[in-house]
MDAnalysis code that builds the backbone (N, CA, C; Angstrom):
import MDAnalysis as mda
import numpy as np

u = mda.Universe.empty(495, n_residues=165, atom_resindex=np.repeat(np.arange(165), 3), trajectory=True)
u.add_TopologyAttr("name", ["N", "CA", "C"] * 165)
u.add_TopologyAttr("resid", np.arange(1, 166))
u.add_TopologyAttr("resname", ["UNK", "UNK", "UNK", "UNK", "UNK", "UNK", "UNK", "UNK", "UNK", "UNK", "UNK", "UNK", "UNK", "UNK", "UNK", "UNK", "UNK", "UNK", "UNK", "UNK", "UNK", "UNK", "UNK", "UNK", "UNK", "UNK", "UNK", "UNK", "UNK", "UNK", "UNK", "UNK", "UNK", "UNK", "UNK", "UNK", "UNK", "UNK", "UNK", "UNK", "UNK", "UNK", "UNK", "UNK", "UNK", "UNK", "UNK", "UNK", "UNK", "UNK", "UNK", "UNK", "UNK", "UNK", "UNK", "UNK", "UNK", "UNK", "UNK", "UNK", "UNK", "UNK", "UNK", "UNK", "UNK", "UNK", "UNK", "UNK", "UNK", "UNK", "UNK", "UNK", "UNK", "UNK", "UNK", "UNK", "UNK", "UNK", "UNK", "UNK", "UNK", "UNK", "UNK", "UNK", "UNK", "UNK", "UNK", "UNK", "UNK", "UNK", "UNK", "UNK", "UNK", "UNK", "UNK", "UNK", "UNK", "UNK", "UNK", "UNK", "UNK", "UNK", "UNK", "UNK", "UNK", "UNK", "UNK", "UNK", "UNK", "UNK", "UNK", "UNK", "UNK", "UNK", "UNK", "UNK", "UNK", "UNK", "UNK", "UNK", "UNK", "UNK", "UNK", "UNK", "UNK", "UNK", "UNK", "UNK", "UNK", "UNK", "UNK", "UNK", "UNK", "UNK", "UNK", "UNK", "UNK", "UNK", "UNK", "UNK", "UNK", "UNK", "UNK", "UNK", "UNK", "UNK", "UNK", "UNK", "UNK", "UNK", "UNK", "UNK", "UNK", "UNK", "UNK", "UNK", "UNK", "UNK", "UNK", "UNK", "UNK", "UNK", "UNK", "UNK", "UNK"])
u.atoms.positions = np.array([
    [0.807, -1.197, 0.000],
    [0.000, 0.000, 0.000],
    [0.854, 1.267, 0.000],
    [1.838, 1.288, 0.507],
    [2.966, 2.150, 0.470],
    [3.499, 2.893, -0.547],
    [3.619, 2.009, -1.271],
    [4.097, 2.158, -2.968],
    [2.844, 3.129, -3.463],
    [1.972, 2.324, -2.989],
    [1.240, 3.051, -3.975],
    [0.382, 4.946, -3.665],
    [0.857, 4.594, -2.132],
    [0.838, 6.780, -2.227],
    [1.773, 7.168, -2.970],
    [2.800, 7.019, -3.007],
    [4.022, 7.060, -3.532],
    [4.057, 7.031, -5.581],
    [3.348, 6.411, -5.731],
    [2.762, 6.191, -6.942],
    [1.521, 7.642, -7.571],
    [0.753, 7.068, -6.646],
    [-0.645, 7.602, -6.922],
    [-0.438, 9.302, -6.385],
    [0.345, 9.453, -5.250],
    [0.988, 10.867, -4.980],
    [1.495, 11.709, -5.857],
    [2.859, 10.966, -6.521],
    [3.616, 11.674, -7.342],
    [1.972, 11.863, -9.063],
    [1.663, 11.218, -8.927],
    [0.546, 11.264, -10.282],
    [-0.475, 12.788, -9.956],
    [-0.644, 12.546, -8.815],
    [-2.277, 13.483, -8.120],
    [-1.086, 15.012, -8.246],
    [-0.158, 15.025, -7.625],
    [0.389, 16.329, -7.518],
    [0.833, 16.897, -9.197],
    [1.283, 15.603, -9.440],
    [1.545, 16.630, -11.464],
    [0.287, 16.863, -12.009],
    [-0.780, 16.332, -11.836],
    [-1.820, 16.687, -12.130],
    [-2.249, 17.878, -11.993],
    [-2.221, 18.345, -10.686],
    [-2.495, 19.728, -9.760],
    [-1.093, 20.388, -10.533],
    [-0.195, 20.086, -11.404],
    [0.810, 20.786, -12.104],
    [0.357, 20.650, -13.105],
    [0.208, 20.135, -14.065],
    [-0.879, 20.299, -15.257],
    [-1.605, 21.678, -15.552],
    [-2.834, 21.239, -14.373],
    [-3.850, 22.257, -13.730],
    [-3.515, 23.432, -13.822],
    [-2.492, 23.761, -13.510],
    [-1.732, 24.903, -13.665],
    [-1.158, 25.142, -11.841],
    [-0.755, 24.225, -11.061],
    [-0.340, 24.990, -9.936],
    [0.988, 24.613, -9.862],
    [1.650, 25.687, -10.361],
    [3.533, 25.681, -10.517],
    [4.607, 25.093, -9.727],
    [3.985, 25.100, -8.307],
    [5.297, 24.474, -7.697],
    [4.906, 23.273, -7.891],
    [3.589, 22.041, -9.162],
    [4.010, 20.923, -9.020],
    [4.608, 20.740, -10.733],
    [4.957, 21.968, -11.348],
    [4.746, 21.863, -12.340],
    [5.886, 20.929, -12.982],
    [6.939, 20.036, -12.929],
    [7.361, 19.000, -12.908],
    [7.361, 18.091, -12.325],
    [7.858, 16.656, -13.032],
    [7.877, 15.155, -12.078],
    [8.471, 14.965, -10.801],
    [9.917, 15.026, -10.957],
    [10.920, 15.369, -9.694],
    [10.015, 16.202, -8.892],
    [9.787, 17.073, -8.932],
    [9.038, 17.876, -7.330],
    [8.020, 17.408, -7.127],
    [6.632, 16.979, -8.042],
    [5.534, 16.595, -7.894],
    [6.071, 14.937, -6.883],
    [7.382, 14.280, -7.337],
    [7.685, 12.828, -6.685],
    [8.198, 13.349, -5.526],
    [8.892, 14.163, -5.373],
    [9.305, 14.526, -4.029],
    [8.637, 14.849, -2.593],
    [7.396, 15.852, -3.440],
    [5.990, 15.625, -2.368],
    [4.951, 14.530, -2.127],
    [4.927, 13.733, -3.198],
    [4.532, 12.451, -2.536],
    [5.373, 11.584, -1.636],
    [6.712, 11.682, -2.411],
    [7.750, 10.773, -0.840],
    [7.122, 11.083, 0.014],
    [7.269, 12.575, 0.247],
    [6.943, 13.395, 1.898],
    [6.066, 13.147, 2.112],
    [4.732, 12.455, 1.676],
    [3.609, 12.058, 2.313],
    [3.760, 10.385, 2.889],
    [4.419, 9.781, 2.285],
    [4.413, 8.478, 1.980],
    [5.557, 9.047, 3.099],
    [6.379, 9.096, 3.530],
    [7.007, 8.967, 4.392],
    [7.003, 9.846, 5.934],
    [5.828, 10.529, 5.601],
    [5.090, 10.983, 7.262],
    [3.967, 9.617, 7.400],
    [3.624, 9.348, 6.344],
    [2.899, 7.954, 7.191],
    [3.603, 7.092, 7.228],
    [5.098, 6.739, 6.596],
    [5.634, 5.391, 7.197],
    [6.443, 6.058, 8.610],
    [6.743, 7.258, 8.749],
    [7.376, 7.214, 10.187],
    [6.134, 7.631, 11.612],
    [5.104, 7.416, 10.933],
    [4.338, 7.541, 12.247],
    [4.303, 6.494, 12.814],
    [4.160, 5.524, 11.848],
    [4.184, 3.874, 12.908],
    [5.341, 3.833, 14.030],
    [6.727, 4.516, 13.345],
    [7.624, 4.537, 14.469],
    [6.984, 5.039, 15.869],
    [6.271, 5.637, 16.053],
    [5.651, 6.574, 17.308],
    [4.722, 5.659, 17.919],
    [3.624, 4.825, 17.364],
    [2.534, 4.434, 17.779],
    [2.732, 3.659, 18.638],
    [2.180, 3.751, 19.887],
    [2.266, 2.497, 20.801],
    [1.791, 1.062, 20.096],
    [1.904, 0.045, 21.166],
    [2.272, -1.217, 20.810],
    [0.488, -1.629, 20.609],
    [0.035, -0.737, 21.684],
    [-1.464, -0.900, 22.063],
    [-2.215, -1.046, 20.927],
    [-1.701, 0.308, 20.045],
    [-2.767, 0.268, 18.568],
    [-2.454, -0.651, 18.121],
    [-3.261, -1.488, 17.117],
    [-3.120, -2.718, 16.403],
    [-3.753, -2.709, 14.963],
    [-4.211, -1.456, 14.824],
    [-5.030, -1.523, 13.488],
    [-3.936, -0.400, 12.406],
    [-2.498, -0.645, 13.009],
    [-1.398, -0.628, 11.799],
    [-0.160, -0.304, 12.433],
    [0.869, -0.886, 11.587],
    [1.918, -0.979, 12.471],
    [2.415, 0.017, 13.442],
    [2.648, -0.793, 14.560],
    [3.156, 0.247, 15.429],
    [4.597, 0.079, 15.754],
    [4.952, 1.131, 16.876],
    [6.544, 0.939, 17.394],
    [7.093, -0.374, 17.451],
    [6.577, -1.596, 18.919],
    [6.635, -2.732, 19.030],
    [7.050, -3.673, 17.785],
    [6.137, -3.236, 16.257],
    [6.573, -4.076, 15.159],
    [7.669, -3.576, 14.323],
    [7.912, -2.635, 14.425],
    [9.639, -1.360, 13.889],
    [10.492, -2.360, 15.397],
    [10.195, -2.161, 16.413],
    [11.364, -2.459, 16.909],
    [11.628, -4.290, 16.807],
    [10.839, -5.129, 16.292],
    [11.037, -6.285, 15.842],
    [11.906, -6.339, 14.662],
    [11.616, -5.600, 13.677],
    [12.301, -5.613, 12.470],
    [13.972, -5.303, 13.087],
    [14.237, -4.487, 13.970],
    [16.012, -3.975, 13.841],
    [16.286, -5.589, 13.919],
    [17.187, -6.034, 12.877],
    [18.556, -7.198, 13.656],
    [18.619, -6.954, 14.966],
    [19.016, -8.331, 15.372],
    [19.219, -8.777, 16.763],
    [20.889, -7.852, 17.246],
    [21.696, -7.914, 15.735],
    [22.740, -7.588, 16.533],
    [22.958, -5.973, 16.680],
    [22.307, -5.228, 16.658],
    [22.024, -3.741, 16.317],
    [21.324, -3.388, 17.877],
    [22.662, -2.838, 18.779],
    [21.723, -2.413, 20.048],
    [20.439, -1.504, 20.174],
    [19.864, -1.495, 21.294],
    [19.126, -0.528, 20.961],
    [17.985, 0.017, 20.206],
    [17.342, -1.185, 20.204],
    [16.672, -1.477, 18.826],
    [15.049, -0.189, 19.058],
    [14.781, -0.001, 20.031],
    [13.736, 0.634, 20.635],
    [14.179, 2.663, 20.140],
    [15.577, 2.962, 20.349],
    [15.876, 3.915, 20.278],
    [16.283, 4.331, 18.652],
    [16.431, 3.285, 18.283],
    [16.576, 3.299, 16.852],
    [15.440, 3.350, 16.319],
    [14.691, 3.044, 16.642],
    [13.383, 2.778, 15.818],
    [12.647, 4.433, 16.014],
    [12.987, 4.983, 16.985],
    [12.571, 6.648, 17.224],
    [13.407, 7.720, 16.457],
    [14.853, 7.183, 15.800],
    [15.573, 7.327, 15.316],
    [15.264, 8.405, 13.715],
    [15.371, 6.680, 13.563],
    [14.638, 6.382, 12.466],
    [13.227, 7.211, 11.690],
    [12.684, 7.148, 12.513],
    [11.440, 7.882, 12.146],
    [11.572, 9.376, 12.212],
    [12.092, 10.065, 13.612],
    [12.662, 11.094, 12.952],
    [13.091, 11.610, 12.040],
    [14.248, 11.342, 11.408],
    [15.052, 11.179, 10.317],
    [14.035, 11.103, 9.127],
    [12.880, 10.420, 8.982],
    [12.452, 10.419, 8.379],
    [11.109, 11.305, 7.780],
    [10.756, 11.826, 9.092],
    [9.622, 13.074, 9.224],
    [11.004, 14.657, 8.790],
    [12.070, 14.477, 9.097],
    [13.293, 15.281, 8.344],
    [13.507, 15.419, 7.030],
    [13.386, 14.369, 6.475],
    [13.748, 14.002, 5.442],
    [12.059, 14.451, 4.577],
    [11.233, 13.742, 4.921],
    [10.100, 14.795, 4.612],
    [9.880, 16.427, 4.423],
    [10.199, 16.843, 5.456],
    [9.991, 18.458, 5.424],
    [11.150, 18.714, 4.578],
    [12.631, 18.186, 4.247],
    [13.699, 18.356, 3.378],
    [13.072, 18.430, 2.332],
    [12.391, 17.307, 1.127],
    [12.158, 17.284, 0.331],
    [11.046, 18.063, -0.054],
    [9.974, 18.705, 0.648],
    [8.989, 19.866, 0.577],
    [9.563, 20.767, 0.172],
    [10.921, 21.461, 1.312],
    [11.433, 22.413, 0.934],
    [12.258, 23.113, -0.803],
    [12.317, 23.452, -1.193],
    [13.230, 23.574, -2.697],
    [14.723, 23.550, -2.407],
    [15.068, 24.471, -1.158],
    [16.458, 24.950, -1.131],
    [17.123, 23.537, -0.390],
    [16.555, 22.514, 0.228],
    [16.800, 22.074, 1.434],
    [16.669, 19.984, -0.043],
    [15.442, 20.559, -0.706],
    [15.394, 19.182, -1.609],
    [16.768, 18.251, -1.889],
    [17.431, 18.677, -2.586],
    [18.835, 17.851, -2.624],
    [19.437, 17.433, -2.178],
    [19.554, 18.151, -0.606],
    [20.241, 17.140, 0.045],
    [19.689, 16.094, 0.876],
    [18.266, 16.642, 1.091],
    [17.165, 15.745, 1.952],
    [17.266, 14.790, 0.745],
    [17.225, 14.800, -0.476],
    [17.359, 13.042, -1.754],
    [18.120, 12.372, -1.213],
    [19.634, 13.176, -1.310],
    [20.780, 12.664, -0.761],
    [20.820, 12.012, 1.084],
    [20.154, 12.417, 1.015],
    [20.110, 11.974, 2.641],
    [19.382, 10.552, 2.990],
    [18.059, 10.751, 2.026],
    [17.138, 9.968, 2.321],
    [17.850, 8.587, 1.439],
    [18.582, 8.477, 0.184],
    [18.833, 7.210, -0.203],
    [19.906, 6.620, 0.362],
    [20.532, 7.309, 1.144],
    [21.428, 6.970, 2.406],
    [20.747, 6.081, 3.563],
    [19.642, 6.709, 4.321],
    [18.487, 6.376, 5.013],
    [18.309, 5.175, 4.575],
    [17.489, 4.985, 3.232],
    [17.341, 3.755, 2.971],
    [18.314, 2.935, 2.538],
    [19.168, 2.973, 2.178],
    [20.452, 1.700, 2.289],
    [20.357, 1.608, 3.603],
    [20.338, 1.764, 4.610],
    [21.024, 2.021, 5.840],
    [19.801, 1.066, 6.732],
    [18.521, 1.407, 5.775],
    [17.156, 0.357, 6.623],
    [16.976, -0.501, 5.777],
    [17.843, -0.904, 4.851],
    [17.832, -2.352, 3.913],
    [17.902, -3.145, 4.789],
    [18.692, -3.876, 6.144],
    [18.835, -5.059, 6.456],
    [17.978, -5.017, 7.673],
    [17.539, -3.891, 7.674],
    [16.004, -4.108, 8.824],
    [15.001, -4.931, 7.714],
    [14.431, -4.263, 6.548],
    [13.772, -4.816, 5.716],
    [13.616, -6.296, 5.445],
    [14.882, -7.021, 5.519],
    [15.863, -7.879, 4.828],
    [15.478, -8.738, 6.411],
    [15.921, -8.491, 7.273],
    [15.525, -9.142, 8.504],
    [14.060, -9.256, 9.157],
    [13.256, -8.726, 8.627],
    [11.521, -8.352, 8.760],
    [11.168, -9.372, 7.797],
    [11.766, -9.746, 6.510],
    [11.073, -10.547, 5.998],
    [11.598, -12.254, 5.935],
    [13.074, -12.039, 6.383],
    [13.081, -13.543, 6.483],
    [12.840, -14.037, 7.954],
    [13.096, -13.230, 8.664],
    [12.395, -13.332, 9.689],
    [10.788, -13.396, 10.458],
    [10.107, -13.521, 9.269],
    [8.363, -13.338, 9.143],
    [7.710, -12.220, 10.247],
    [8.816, -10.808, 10.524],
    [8.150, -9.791, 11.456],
    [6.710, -9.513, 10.826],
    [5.790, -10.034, 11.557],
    [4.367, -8.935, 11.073],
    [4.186, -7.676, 11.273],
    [3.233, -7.308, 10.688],
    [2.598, -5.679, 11.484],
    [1.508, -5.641, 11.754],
    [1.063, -5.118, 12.884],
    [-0.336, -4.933, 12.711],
    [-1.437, -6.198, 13.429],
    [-0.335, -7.410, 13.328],
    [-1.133, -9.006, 12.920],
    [-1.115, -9.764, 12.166],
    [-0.937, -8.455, 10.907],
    [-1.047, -9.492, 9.700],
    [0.320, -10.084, 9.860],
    [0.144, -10.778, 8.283],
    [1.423, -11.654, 7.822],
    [2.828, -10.597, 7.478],
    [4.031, -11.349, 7.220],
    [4.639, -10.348, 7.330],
    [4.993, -9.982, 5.468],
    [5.506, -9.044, 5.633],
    [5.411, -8.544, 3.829],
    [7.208, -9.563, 3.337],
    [6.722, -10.395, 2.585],
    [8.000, -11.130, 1.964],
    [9.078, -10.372, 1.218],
    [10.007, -11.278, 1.208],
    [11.421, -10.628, 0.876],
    [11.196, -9.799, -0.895],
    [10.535, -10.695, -1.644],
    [10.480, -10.877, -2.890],
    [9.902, -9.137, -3.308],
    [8.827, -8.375, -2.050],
    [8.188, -7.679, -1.919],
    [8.894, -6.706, -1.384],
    [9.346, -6.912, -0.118],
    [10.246, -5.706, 0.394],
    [11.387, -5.373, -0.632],
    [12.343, -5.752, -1.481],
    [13.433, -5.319, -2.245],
    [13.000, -4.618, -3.267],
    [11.961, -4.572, -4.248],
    [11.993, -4.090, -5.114],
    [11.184, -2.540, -4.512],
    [10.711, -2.778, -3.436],
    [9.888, -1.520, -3.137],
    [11.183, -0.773, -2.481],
    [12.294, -1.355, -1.513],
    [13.277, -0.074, -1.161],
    [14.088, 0.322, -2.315],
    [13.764, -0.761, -3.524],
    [14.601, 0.263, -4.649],
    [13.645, 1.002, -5.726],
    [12.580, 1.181, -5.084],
    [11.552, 1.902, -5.683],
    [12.296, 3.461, -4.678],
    [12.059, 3.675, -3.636],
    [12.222, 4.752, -2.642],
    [13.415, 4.884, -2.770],
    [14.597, 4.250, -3.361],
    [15.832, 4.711, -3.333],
    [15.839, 5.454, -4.869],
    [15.099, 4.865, -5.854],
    [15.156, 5.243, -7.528],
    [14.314, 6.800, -7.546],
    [13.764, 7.010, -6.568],
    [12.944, 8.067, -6.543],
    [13.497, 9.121, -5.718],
    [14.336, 8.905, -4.683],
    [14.829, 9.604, -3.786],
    [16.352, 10.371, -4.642],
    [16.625, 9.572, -5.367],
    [18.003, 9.712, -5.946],
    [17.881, 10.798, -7.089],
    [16.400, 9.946, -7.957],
    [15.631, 11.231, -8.688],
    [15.490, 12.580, -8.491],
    [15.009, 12.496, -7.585],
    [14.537, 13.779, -6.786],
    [15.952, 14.762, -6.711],
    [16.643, 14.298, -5.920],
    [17.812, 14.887, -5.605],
    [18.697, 15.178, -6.755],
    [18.918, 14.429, -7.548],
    [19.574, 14.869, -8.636],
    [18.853, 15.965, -10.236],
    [17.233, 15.624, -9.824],
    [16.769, 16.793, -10.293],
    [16.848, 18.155, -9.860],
    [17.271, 18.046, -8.516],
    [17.328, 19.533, -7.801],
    [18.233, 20.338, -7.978],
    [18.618, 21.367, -8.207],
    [19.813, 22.838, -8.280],
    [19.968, 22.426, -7.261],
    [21.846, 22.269, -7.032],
    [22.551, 22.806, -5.652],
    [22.696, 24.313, -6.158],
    [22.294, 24.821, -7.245],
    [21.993, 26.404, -7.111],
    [21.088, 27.199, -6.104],
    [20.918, 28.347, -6.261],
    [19.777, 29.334, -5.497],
    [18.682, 28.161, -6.543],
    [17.728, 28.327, -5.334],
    [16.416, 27.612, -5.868],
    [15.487, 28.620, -6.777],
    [14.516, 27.937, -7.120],
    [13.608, 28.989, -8.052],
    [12.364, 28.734, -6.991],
    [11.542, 30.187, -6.690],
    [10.952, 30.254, -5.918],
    [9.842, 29.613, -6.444],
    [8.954, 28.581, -5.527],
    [7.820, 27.769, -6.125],
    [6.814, 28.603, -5.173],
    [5.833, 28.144, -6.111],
    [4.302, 29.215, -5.359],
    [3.056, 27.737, -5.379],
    [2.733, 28.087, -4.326],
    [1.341, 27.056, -4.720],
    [0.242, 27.442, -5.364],
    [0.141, 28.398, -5.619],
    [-0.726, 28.824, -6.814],
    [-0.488, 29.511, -7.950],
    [-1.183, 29.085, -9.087],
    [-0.888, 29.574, -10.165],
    [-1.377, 31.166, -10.147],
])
């Protein structure tokens, strides 16, 4: 389901660039603000107590860290930070490039959580857990897009974006 804000995000915002509203008026930025959505809802699960059960919460992030990775509880708050960062980065214009750069760092870096969540059958939520076959091609979906992003961006002065046409 992930993928597909991420998908259906980057589509809805060029649209609203189409439309005529300029700051989505290319792909790269229109994909960059869907990351940022798609990735304020994957780091809220980091926050959620264990209690909620009707989608992943903390308890199932801190299952996923490897065993040999201390700390797995503080990482997982980490993490999500970093990632509500990396959000408001890529919103920003001046701040976009390096929040790309940051974020496909990020995700190399939560590959062998991924990688350990699925051969390890971590669930979320209850459900089943999302298979290996499934998790890889989607962190190189968020890395192909993140990298995008960033390398579409000026390390120049930015061009001022407006939300309305």
């Amino acid at each position: 389901m992930i993928p597909l804000v991420l998908i259906l995000g980057t589509l809805g915002f060029r649209a609203l660039g189409a439309l005529g509203v300029r700051r989505f008026r290319t792909w790269p930025v229109a994909a960059a603000h869907a990351m940022a959505v798609m990735l304020v809802l994957t780091a809220s699960a980091h926050f959620v107590p264990a209690s909620v059960t009707v989608m992943p919460n903390h308890a199932d992030m801190v299952r996923m860290v490897p065993p040999f990775l201390p700390y797995a509880g503080a990482l997982v708050y980490l993490t999500g930070v970093l990632e509500l960062l990396g959000a408001v980065g890529l919103v920003v214009a001046a701040t976009r490039q390096a929040a790309g750069y940051a974020l496909v760092a990020l995700f190399v870096g939560l590959l062998p959580a991924n990688i350990h969540a699925a051969v390890a059958d971590v669930p979320f939520a209850g459900g089943e857990a999302t298979p290996l076959w499934q998790r890889i091609p989607e962190q190189i979906l968020y890395l192909a897009v993140a990298l995008w992003v960033a390398r579409s961006s000026r390390a120049t002065a930015p061009v001022k974006e407006e939300v309305y046409a």
